[in-house]
Predicted model as a PDB file, atoms N, CA, C, CB and O in Angstrom, pLDDT in the B-factor column:
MODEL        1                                                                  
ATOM      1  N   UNK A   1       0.836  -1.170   0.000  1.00 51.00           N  
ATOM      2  CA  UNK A   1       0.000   0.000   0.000  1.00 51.00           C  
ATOM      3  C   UNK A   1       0.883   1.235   0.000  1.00 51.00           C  
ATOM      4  CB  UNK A   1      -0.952  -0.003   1.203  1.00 51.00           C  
ATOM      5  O   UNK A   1       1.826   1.533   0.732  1.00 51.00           O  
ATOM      6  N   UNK A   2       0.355   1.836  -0.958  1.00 53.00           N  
ATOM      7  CA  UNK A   2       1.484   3.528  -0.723  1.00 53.00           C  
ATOM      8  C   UNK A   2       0.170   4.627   0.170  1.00 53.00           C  
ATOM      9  CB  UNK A   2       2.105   4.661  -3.091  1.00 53.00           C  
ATOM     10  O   UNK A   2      -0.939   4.573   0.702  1.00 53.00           O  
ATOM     11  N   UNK A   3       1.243   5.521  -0.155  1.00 52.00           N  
ATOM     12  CA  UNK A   3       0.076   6.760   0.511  1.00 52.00           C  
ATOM     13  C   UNK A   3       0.822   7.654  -0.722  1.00 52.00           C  
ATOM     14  CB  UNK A   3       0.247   7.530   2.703  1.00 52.00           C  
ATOM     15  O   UNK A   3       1.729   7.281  -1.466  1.00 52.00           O  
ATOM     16  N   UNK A   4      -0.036   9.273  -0.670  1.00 53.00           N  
ATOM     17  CA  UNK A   4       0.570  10.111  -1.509  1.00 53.00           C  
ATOM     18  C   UNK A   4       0.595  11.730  -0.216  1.00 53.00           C  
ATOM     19  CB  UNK A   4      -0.522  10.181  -3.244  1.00 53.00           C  
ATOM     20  O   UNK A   4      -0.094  12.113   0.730  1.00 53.00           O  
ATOM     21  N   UNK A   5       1.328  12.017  -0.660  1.00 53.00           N  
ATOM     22  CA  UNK A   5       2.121  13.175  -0.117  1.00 53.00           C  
ATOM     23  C   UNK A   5       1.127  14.292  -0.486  1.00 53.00           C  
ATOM     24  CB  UNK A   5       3.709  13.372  -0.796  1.00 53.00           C  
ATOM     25  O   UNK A   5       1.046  14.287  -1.714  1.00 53.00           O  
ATOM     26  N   UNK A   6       0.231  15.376   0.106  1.00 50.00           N  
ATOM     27  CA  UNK A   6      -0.113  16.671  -0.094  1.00 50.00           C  
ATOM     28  C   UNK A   6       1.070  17.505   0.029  1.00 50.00           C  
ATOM     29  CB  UNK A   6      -1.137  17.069   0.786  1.00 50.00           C  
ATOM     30  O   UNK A   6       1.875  17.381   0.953  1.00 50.00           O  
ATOM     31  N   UNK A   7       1.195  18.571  -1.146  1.00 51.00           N  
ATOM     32  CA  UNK A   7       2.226  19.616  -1.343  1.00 51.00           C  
ATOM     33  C   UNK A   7       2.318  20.561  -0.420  1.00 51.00           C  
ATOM     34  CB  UNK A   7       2.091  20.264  -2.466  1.00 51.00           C  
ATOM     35  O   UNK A   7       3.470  20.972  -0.282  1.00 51.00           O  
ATOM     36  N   UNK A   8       1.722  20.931   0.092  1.00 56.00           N  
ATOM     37  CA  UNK A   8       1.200  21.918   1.521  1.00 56.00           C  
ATOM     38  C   UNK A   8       2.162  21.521   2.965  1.00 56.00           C  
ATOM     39  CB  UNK A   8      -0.777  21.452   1.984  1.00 56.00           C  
ATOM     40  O   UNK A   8       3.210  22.008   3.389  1.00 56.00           O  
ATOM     41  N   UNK A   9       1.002  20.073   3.636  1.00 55.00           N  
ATOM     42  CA  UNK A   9       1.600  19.992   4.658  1.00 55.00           C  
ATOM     43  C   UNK A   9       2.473  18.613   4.823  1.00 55.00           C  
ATOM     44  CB  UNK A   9       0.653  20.229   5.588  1.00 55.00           C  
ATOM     45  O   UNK A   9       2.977  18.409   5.928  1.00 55.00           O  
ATOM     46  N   UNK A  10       2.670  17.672   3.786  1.00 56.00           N  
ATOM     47  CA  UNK A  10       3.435  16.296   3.213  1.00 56.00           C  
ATOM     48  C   UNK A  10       2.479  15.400   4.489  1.00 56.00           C  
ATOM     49  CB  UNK A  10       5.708  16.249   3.362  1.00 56.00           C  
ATOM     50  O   UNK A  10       3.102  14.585   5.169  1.00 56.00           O  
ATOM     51  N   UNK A  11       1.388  15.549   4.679  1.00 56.00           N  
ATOM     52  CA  UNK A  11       0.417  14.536   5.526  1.00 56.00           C  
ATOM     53  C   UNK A  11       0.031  13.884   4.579  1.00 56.00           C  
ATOM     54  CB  UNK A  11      -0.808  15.039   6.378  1.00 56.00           C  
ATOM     55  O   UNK A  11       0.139  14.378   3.457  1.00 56.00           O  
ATOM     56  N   UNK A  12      -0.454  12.763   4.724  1.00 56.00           N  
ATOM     57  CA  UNK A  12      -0.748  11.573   3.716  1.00 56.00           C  
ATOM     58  C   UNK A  12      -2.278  11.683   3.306  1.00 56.00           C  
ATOM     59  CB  UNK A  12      -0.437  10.009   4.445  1.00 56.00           C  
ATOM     60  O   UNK A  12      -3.072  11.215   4.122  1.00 56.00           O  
ATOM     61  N   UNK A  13      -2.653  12.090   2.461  1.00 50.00           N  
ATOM     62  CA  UNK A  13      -3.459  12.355   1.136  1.00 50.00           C  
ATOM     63  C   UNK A  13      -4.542  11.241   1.219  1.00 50.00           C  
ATOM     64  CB  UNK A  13      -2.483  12.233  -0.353  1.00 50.00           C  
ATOM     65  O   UNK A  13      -5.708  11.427   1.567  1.00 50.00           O  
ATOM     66  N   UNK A  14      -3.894   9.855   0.787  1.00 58.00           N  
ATOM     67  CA  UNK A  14      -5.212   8.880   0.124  1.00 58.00           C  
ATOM     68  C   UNK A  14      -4.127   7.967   0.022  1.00 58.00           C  
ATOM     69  CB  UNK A  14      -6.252   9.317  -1.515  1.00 58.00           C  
ATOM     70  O   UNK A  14      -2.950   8.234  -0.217  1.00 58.00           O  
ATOM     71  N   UNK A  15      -5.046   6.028   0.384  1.00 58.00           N  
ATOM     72  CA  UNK A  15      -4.493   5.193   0.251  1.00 58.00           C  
ATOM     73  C   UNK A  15      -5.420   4.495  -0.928  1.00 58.00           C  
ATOM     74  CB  UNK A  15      -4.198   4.645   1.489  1.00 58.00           C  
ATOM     75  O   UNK A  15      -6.581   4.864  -1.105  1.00 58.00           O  
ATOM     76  N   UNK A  16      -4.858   3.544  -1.652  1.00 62.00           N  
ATOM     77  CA  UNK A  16      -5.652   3.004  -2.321  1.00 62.00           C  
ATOM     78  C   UNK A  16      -5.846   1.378  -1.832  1.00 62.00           C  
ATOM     79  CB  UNK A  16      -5.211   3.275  -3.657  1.00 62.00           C  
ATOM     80  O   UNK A  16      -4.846   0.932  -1.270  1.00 62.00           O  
ATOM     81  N   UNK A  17      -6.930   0.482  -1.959  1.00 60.00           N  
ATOM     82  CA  UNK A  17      -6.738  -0.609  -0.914  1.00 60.00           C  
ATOM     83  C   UNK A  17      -7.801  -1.143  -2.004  1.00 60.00           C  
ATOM     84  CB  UNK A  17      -7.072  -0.415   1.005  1.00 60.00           C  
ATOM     85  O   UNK A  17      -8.677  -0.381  -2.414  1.00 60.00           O  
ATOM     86  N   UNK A  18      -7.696  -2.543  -2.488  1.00 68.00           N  
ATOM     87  CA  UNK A  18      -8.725  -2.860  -2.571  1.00 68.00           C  
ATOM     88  C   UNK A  18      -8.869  -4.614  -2.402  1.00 68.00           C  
ATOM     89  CB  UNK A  18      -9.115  -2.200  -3.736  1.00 68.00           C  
ATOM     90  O   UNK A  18      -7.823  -5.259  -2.320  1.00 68.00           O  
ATOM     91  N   UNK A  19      -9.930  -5.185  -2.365  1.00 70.00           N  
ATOM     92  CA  UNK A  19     -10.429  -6.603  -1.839  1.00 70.00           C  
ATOM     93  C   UNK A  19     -11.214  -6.432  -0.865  1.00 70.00           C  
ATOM     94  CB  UNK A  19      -9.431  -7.544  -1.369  1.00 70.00           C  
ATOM     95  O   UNK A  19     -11.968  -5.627  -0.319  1.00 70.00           O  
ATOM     96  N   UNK A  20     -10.461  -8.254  -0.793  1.00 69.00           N  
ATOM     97  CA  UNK A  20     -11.455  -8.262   0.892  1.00 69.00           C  
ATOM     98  C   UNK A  20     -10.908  -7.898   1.949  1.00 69.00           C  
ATOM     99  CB  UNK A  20     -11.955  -9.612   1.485  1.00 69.00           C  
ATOM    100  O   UNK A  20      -9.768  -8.298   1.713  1.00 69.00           O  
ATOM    101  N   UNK A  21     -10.847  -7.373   3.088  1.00 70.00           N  
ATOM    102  CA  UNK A  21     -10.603  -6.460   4.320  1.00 70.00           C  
ATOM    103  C   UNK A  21      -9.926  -5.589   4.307  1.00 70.00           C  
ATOM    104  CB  UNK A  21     -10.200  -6.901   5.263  1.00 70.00           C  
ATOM    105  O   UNK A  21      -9.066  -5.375   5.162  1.00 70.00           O  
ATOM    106  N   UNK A  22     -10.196  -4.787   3.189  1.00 72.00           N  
ATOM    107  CA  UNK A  22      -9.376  -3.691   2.802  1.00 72.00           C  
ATOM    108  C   UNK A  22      -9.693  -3.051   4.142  1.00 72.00           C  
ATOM    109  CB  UNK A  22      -9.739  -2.846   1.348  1.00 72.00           C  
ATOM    110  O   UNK A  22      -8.695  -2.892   4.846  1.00 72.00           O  
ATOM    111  N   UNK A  23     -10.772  -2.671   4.629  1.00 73.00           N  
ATOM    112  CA  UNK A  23     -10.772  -1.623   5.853  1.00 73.00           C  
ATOM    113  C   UNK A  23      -9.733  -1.630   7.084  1.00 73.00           C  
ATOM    114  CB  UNK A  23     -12.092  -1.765   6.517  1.00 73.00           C  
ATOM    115  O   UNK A  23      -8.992  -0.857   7.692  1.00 73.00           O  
ATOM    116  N   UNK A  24     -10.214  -3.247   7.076  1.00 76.00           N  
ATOM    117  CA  UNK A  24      -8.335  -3.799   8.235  1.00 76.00           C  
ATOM    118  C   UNK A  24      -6.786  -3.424   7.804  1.00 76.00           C  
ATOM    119  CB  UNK A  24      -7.991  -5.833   8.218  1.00 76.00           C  
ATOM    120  O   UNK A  24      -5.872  -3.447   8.628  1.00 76.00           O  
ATOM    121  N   UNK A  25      -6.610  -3.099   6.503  1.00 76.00           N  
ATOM    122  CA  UNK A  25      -5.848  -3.574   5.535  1.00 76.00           C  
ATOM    123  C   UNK A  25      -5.366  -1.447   5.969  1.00 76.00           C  
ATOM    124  CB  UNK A  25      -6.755  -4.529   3.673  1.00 76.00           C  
ATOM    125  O   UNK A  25      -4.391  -0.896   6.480  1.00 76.00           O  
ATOM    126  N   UNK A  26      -6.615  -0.982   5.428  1.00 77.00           N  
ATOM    127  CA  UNK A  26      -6.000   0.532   5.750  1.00 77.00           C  
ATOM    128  C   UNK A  26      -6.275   0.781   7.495  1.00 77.00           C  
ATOM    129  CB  UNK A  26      -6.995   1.934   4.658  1.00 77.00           C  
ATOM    130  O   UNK A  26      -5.518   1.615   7.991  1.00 77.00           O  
ATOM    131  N   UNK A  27      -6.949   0.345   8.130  1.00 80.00           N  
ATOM    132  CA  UNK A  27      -6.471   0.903   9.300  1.00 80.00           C  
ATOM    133  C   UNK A  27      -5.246   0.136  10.154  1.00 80.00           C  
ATOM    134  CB  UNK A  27      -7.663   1.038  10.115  1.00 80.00           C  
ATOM    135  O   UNK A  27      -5.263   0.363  11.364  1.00 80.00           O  
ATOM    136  N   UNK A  28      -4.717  -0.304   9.907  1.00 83.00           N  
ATOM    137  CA  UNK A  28      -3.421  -1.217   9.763  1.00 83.00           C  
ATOM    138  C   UNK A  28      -2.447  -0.937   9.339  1.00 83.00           C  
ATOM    139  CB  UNK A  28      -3.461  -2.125   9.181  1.00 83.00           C  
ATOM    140  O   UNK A  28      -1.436  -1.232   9.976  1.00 83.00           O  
ATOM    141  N   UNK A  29      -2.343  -0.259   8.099  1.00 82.00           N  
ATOM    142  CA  UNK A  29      -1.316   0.996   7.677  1.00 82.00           C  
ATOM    143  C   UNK A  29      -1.480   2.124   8.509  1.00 82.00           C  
ATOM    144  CB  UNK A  29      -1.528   1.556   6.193  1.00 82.00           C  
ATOM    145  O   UNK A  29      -0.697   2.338   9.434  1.00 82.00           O  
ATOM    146  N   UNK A  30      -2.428   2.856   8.256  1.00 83.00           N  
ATOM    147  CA  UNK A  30      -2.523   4.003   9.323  1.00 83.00           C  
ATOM    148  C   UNK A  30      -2.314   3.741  10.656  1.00 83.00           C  
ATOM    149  CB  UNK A  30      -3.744   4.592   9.332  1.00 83.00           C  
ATOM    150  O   UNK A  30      -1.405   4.385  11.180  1.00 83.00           O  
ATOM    151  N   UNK A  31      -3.127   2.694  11.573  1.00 86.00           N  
ATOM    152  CA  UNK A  31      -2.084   2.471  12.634  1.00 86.00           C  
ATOM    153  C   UNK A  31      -0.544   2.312  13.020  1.00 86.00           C  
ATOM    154  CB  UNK A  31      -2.373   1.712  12.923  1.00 86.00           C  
ATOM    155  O   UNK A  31       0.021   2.575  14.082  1.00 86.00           O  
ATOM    156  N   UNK A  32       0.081   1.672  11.527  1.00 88.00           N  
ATOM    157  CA  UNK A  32       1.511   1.790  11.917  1.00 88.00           C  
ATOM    158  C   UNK A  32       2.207   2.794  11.369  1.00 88.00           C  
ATOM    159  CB  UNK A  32       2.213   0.699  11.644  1.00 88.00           C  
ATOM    160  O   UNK A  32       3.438   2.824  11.356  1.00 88.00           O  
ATOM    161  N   UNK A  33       1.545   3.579  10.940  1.00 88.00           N  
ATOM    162  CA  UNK A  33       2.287   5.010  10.520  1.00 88.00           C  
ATOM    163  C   UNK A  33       2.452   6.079  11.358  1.00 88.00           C  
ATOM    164  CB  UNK A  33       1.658   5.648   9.505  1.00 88.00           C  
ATOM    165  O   UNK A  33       3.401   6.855  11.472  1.00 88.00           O  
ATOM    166  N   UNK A  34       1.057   5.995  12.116  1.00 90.00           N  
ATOM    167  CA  UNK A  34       1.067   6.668  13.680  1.00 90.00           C  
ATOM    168  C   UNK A  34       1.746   6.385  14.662  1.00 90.00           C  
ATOM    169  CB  UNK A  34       0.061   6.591  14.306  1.00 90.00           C  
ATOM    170  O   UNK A  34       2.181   7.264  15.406  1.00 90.00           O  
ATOM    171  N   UNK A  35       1.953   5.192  14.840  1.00 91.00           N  
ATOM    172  CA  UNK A  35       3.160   3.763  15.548  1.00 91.00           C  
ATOM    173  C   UNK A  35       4.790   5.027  15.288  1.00 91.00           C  
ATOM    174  CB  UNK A  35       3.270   1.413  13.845  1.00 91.00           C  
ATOM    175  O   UNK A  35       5.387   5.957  15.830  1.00 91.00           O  
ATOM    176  N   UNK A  36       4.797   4.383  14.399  1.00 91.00           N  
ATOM    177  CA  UNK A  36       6.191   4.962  14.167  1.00 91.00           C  
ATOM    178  C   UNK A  36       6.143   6.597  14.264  1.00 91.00           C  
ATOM    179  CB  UNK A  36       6.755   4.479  12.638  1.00 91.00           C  
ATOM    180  O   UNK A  36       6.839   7.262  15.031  1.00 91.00           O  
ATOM    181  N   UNK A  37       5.365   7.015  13.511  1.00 92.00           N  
ATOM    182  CA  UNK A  37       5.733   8.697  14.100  1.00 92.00           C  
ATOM    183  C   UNK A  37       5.757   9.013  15.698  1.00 92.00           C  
ATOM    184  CB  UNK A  37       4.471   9.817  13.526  1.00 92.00           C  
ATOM    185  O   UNK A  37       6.486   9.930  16.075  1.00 92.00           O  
ATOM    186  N   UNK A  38       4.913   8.216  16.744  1.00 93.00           N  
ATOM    187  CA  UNK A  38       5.080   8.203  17.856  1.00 93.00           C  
ATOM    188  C   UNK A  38       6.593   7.882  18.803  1.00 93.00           C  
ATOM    189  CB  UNK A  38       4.157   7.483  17.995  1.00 93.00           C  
ATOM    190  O   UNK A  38       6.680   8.171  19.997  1.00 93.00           O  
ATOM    191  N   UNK A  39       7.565   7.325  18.109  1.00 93.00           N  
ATOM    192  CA  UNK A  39       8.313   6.189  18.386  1.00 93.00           C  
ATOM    193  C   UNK A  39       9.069   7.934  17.516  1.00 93.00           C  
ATOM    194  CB  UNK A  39       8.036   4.100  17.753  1.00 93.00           C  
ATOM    195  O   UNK A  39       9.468   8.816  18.276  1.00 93.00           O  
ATOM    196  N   UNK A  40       9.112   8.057  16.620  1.00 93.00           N  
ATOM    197  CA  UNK A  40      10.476   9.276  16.302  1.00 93.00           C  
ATOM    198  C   UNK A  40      10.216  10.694  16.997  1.00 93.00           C  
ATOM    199  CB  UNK A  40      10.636   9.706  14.433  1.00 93.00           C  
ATOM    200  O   UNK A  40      11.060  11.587  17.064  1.00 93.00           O  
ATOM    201  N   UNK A  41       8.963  10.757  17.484  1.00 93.00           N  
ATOM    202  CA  UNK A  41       8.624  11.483  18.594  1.00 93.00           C  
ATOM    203  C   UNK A  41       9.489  11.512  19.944  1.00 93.00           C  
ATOM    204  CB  UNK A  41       7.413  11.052  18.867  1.00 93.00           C  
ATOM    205  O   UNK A  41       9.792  12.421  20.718  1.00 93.00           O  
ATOM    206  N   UNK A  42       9.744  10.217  19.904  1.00 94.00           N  
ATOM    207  CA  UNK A  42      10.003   9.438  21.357  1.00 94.00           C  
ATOM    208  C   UNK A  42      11.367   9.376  21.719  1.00 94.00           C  
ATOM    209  CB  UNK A  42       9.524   7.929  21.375  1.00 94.00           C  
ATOM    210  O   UNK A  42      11.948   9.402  22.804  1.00 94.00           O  
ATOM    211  N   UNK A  43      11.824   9.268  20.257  1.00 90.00           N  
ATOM    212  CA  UNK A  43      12.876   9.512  19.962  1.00 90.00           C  
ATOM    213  C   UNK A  43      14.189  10.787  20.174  1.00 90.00           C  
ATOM    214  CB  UNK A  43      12.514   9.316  19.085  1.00 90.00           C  
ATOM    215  O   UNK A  43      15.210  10.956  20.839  1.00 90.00           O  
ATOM    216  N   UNK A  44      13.296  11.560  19.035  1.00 92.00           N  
ATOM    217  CA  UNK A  44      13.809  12.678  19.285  1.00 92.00           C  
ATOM    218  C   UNK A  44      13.968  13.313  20.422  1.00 92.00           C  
ATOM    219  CB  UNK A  44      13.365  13.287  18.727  1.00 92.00           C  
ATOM    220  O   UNK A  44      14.986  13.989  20.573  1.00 92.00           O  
ATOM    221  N   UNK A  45      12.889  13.213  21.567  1.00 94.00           N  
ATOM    222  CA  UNK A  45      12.169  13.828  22.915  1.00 94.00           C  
ATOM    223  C   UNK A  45      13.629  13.146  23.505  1.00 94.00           C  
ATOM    224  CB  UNK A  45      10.224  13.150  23.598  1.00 94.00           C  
ATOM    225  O   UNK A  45      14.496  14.019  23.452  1.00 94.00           O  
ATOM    226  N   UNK A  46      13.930  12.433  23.808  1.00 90.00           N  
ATOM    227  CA  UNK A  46      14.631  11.511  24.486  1.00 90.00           C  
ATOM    228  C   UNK A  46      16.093  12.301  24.216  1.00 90.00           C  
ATOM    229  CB  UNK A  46      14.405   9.873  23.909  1.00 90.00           C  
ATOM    230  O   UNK A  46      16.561  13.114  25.013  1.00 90.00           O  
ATOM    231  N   UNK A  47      16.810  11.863  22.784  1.00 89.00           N  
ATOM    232  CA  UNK A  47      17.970  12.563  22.439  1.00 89.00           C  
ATOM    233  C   UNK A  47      17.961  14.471  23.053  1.00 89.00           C  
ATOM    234  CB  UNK A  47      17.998  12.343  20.618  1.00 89.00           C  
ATOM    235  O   UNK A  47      18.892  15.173  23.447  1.00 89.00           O  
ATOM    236  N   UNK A  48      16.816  14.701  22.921  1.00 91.00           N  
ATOM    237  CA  UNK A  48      17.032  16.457  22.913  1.00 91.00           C  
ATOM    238  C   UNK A  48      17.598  16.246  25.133  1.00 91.00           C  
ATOM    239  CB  UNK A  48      14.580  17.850  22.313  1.00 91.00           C  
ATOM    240  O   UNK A  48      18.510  16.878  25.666  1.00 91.00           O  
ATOM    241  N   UNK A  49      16.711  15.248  25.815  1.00 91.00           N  
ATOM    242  CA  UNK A  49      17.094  15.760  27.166  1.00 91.00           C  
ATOM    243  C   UNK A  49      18.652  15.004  27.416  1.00 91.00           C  
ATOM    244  CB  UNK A  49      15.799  15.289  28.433  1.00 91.00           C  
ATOM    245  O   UNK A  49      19.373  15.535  28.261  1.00 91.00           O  
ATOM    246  N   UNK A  50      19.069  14.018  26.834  1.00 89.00           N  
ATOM    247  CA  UNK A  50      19.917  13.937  27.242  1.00 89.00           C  
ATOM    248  C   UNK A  50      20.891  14.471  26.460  1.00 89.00           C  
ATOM    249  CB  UNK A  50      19.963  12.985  27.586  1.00 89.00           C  
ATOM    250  O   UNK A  50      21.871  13.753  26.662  1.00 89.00           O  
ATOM    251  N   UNK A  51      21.181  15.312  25.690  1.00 88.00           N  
ATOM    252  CA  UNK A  51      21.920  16.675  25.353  1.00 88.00           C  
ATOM    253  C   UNK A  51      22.289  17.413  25.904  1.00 88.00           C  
ATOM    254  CB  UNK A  51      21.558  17.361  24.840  1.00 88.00           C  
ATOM    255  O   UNK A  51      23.293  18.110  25.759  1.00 88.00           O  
ATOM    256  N   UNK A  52      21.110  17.373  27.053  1.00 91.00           N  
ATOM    257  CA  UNK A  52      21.372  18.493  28.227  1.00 91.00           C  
ATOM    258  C   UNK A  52      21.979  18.134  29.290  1.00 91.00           C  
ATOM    259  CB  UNK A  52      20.253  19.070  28.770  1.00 91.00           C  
ATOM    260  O   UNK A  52      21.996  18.855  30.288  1.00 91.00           O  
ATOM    261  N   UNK A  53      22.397  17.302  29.249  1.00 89.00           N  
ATOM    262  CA  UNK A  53      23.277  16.261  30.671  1.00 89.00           C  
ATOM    263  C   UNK A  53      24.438  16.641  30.647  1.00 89.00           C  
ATOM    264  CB  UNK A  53      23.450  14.489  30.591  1.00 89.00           C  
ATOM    265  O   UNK A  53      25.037  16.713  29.573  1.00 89.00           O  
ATOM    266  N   UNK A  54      24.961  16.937  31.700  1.00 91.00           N  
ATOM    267  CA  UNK A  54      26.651  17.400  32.112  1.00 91.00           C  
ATOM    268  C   UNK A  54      27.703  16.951  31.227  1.00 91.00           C  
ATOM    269  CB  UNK A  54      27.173  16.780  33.550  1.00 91.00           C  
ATOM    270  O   UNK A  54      27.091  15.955  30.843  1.00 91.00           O  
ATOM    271  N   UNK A  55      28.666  16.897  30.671  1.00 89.00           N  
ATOM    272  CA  UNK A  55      29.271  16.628  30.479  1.00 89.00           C  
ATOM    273  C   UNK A  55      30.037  15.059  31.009  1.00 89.00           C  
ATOM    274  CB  UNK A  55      29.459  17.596  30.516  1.00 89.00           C  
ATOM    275  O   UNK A  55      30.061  14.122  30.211  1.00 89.00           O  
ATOM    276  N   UNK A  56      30.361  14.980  31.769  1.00 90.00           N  
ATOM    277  CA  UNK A  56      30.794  13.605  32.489  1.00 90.00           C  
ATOM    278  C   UNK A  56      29.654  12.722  32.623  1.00 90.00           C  
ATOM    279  CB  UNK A  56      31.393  13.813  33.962  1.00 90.00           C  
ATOM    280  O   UNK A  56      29.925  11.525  32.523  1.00 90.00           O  
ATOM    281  N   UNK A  57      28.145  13.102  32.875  1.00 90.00           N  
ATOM    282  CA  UNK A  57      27.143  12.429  32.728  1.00 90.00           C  
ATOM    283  C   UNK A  57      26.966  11.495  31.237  1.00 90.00           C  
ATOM    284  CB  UNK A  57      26.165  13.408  32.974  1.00 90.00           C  
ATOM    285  O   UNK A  57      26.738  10.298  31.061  1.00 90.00           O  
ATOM    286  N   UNK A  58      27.154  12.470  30.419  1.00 87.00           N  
ATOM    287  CA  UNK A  58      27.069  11.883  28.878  1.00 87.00           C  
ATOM    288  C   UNK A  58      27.929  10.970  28.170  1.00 87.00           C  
ATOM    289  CB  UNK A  58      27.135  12.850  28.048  1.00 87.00           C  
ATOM    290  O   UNK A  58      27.560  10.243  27.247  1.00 87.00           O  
ATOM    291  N   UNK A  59      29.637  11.073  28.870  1.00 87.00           N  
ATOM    292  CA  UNK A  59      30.840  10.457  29.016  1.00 87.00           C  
ATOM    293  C   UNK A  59      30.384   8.918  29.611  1.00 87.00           C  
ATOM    294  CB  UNK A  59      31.853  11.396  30.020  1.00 87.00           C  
ATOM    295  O   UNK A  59      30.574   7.862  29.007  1.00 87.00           O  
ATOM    296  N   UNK A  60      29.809   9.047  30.796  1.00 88.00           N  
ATOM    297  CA  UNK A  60      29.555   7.621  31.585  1.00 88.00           C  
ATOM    298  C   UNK A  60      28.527   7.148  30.688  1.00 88.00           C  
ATOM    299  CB  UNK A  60      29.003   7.672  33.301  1.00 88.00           C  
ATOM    300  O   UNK A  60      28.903   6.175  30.036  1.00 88.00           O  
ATOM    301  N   UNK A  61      27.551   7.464  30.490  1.00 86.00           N  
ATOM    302  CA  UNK A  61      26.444   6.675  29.175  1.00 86.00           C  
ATOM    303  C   UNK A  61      26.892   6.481  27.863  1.00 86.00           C  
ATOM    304  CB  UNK A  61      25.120   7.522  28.806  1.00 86.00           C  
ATOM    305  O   UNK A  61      26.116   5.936  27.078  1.00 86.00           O  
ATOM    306  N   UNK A  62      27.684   6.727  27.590  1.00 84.00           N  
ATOM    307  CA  UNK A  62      28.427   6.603  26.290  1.00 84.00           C  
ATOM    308  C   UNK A  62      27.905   7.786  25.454  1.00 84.00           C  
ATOM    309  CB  UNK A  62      28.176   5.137  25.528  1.00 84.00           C  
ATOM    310  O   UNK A  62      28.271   7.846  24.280  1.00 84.00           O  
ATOM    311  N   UNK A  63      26.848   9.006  26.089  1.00 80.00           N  
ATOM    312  CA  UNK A  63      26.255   9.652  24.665  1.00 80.00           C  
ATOM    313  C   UNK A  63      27.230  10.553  24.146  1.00 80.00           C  
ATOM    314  CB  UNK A  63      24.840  10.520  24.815  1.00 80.00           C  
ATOM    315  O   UNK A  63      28.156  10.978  24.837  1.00 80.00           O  
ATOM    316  N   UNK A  64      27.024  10.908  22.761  1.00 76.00           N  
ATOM    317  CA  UNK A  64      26.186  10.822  22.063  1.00 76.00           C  
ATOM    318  C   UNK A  64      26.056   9.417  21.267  1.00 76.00           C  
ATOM    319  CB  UNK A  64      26.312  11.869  21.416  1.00 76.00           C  
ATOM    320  O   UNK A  64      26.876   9.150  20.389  1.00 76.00           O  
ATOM    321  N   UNK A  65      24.973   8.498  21.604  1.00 68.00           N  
ATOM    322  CA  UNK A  65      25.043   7.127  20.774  1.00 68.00           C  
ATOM    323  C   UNK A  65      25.107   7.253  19.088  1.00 68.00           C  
ATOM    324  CB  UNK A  65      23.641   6.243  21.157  1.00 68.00           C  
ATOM    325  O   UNK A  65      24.752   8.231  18.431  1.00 68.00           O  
ATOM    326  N   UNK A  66      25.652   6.005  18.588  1.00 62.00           N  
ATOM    327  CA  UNK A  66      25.888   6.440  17.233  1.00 62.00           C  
ATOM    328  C   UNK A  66      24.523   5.581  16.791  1.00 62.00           C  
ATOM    329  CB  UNK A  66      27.551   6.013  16.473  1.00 62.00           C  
ATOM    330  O   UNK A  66      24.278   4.509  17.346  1.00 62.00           O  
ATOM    331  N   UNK A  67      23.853   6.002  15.991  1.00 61.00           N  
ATOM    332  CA  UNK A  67      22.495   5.200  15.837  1.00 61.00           C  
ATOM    333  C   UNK A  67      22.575   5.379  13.793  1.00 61.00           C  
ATOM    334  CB  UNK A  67      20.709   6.272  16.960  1.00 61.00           C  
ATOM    335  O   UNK A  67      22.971   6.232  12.997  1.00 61.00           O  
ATOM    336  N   UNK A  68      21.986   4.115  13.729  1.00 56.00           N  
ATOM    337  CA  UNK A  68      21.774   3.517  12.381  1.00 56.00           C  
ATOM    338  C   UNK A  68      20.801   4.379  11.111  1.00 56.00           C  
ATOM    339  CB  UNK A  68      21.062   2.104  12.748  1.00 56.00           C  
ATOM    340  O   UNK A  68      19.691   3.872  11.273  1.00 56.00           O  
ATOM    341  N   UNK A  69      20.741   4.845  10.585  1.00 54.00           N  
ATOM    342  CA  UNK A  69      19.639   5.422   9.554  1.00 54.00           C  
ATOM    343  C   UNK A  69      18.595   4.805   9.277  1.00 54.00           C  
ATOM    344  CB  UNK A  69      20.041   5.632   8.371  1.00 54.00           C  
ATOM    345  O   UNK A  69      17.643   5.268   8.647  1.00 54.00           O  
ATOM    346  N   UNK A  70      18.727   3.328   9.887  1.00 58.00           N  
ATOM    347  CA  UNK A  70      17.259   2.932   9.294  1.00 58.00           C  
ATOM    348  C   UNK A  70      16.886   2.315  10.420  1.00 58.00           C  
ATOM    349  CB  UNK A  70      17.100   1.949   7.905  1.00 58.00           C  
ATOM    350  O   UNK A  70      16.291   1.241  10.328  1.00 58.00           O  
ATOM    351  N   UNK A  71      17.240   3.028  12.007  1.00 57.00           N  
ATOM    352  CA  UNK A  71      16.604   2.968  13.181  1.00 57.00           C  
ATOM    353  C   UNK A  71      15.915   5.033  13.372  1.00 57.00           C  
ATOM    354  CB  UNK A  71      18.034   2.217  14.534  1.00 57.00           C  
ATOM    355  O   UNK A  71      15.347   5.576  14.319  1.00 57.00           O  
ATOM    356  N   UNK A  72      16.277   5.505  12.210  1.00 53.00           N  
ATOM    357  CA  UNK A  72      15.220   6.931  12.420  1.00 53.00           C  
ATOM    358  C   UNK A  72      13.745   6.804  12.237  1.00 53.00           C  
ATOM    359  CB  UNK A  72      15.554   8.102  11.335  1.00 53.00           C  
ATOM    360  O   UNK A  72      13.018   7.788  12.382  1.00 53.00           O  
TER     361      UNK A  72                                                      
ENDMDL                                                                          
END                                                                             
């Protein structure tokens, strides 16, 4: 299933789905699209406070962690 991009605000437009349980089928995509934007939410939220940690604090946790591109 794709989605399409509005030029405005890049929120997802329209899915196309068709058969049988298509309705499961799109709220199933849309649930895990919300999934994950929650989770880079969670993400980000997370990295921004511990930025703010002392110096020697960030040293003992190892931050800044080096993280993968296709864990964004």
């Amino acid at each position: 299933m794709n989605t399409l991009k509005s030029f405005k605000t890049g929120a997802d437009l329209a899915v196309l789905a068709r058969g049988n349980g298509f309705y499961y089928a799109i709220r199933r995509f849309v649930g895990d699209a919300i999934e994950a934007h929650r989770r880079r939410v969670t993400v980000r939220h997370t990295a921004e406070e511990l930025s703010q940690l002392p110096d020697y604090l960030q040293q003992d946790i190892n931050w800044p962690a080096l993280m993968k591109h296709e864990d964004n």
